[in-house]
BAVODREN-747624 format. One record per residue (C-alpha): x, y, z; residue number from 0. Coordinates in nm, 3 decimals, padded with zeros to 5 digits. Each point is the difference from the previous one (the first is absolute). Layout:
BAVODREN-747624
<r><c1>X</c1><c2>Y</c2><c3>Z</c3><resi>NUM</resi></r>
...
end
This chain:
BAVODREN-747624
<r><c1>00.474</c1><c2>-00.946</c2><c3>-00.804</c3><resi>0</resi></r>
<r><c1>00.293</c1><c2>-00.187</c2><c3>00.123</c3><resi>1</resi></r>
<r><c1>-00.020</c1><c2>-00.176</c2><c3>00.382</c3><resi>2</resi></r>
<r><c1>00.355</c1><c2>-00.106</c2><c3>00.136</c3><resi>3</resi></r>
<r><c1>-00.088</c1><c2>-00.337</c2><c3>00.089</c3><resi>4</resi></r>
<r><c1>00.200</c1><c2>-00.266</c2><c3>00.288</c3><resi>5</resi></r>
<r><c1>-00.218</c1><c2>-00.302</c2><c3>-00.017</c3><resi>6</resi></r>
<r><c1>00.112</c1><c2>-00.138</c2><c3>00.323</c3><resi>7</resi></r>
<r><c1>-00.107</c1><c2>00.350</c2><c3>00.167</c3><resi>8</resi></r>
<r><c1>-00.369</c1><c2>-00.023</c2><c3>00.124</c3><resi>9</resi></r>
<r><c1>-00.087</c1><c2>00.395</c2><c3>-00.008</c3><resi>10</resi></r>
<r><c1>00.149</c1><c2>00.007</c2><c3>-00.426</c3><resi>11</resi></r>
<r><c1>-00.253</c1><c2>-00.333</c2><c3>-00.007</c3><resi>12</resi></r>
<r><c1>-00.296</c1><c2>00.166</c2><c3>00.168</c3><resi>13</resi></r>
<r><c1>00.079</c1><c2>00.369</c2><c3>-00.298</c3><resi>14</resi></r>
<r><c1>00.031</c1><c2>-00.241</c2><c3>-00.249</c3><resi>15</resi></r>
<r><c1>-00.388</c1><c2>-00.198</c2><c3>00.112</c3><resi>16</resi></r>
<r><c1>-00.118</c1><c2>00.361</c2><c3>00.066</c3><resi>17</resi></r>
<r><c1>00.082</c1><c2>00.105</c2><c3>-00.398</c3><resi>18</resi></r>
<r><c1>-00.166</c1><c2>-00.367</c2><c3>-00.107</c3><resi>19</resi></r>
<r><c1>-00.312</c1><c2>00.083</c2><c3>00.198</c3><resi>20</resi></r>
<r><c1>-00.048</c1><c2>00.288</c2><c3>-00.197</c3><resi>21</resi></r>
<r><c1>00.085</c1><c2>-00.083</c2><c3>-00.333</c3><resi>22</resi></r>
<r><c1>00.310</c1><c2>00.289</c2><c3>00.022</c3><resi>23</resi></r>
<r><c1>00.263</c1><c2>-00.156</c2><c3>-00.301</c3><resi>24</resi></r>
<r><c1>00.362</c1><c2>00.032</c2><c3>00.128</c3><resi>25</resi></r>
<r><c1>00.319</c1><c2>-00.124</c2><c3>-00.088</c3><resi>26</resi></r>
<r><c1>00.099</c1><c2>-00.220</c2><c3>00.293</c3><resi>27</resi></r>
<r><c1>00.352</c1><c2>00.066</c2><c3>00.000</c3><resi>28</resi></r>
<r><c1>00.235</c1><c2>-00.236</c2><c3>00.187</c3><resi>29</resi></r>
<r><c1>00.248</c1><c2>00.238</c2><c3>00.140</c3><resi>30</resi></r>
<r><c1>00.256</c1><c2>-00.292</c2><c3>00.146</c3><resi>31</resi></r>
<r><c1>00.027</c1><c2>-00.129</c2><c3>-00.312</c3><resi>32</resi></r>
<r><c1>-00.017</c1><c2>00.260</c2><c3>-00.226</c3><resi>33</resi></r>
<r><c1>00.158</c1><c2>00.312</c2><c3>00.169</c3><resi>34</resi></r>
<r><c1>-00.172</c1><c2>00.299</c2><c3>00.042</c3><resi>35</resi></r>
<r><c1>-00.137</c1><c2>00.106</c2><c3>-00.409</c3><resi>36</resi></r>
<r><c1>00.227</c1><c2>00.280</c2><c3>-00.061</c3><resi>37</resi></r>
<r><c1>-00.305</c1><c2>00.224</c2><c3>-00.059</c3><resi>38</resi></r>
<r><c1>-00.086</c1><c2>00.036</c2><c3>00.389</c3><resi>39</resi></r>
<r><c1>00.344</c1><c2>-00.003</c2><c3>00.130</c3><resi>40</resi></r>
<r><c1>-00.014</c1><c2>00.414</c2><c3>00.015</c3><resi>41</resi></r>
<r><c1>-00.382</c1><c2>00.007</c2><c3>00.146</c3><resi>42</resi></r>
<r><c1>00.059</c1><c2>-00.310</c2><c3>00.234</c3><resi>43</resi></r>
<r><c1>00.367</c1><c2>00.191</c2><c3>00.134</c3><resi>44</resi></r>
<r><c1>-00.223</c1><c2>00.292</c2><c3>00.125</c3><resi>45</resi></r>
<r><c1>-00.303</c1><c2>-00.165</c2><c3>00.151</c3><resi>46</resi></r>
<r><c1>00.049</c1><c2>00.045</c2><c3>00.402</c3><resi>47</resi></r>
<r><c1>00.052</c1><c2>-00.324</c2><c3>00.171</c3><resi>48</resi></r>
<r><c1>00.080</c1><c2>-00.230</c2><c3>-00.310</c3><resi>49</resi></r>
<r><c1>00.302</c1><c2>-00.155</c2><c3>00.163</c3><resi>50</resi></r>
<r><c1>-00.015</c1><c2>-00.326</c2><c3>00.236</c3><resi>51</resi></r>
<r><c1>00.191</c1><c2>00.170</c2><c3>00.298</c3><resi>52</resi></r>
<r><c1>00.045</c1><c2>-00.367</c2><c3>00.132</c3><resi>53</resi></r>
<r><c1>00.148</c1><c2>-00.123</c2><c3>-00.330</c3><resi>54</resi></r>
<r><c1>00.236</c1><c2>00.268</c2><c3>-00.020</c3><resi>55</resi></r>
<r><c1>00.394</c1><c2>-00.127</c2><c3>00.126</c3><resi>56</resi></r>
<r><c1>00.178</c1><c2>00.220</c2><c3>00.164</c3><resi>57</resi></r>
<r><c1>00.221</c1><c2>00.201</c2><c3>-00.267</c3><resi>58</resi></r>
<r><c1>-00.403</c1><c2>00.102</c2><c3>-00.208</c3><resi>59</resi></r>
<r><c1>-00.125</c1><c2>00.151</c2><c3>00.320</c3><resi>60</resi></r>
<r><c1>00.201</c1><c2>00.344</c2><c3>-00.082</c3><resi>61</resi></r>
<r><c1>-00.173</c1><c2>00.053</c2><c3>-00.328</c3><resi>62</resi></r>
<r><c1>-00.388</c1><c2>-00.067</c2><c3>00.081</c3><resi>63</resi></r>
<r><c1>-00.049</c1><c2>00.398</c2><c3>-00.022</c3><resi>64</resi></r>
<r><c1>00.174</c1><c2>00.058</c2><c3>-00.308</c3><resi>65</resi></r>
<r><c1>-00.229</c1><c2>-00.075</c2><c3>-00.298</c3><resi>66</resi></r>
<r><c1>00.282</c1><c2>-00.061</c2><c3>-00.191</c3><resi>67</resi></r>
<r><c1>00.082</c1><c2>-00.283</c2><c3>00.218</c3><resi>68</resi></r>
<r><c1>-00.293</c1><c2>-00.149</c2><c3>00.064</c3><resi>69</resi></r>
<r><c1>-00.012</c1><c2>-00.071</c2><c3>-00.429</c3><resi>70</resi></r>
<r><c1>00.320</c1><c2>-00.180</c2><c3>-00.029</c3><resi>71</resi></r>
<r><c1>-00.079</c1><c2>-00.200</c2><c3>00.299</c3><resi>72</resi></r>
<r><c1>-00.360</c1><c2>-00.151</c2><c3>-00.121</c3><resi>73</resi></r>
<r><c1>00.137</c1><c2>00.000</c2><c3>-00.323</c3><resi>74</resi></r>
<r><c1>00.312</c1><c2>-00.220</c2><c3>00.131</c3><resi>75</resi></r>
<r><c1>-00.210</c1><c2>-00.181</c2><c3>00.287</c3><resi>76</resi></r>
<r><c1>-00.344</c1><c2>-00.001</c2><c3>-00.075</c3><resi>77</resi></r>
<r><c1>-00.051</c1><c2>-00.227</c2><c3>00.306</c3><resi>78</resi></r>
<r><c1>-00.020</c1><c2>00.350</c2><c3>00.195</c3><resi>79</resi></r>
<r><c1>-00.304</c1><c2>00.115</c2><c3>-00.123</c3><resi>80</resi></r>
<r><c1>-00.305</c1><c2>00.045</c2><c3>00.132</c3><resi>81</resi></r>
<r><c1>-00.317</c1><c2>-00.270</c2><c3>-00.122</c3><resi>82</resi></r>
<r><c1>-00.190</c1><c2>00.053</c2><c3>-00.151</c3><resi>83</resi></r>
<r><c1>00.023</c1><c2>00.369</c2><c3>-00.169</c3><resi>84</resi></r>
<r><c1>-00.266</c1><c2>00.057</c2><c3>-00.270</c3><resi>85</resi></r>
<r><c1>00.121</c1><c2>00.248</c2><c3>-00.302</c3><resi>86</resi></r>
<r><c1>-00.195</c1><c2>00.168</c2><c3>-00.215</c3><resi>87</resi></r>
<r><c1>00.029</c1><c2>00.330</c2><c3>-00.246</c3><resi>88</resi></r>
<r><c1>00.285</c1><c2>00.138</c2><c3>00.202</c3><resi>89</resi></r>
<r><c1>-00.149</c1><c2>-00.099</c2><c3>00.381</c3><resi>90</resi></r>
<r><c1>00.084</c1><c2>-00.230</c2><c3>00.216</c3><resi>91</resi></r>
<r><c1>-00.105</c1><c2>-00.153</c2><c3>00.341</c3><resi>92</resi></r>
<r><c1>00.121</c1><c2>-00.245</c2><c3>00.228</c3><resi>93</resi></r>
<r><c1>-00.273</c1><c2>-00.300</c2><c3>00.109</c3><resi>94</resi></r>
<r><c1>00.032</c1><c2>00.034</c2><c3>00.335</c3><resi>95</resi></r>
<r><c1>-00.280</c1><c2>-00.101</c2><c3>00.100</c3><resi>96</resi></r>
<r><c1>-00.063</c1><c2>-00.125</c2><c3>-00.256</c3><resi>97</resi></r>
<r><c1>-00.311</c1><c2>00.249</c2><c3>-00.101</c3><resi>98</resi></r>
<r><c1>00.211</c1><c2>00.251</c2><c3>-00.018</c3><resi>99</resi></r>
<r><c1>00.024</c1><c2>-00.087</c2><c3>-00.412</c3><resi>100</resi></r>
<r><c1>-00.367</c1><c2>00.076</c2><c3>-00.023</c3><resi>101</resi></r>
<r><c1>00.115</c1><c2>00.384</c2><c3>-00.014</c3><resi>102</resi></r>
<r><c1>00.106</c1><c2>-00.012</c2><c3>-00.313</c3><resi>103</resi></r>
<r><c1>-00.254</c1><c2>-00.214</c2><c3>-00.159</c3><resi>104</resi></r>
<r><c1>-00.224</c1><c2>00.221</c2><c3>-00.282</c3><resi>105</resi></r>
<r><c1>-00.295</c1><c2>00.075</c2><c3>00.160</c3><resi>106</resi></r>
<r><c1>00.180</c1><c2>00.109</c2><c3>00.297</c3><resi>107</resi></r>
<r><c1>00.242</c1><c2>00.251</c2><c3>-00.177</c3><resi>108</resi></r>
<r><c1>-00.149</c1><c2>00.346</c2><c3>00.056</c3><resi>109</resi></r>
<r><c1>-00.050</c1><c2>00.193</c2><c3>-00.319</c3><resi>110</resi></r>
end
């Protein structure tokens, strides 16, 4: 379980107190400093809503459709993404709000 982590962000600080409180082991990845992990790029470039409209400059606004596009530009810019997105075995969700991560959390995964 990997949670796309901006320290500076206070919704990716409440996912990452909501994982704590319930002993849930992560890897608390630092996505500004790291890049996106080259595992998630596909699976993060198809989640809905997983750009930063307001971060985009102009000439990115023509590819936020095209899946394609969307990977090279949080793999170029990772400052675009949306905080915090929790990953794990092949899902992802965006923390916004914040409980939003809880979906994916064991003993809510339905069987």
């Amino acid at each position: 379980m990997r949670l796309y982590h901006n320290p500076r962000c206070s919704k990716s600080r409440q996912a990452v107190q909501l994982l704590r409180e319930r002993n849930i082991q992560f890897e608390e990845h630092l996505y500004l400093k790291y890049g996106i992990h080259h595992d998630d790029l596909e699976l993060l470039s198809n989640l809905p809503n997983i750009i930063r409209i307001n971060d985009l400059d102009g000439s990115q606004s023509s590819n936020i459709e095209d899946p394609d596009g969307i990977k090279l530009m949080i793999e170029k810019n990772p400052k675009i993404l949306q905080r915090p997105v929790l990953v794990d075995n092949g899902r992802a969700v965006i923390g916004r709000p914040p409980e939003a991560i809880l979906t994916l959390l064991p003993e809510n995964k339905s069987e």
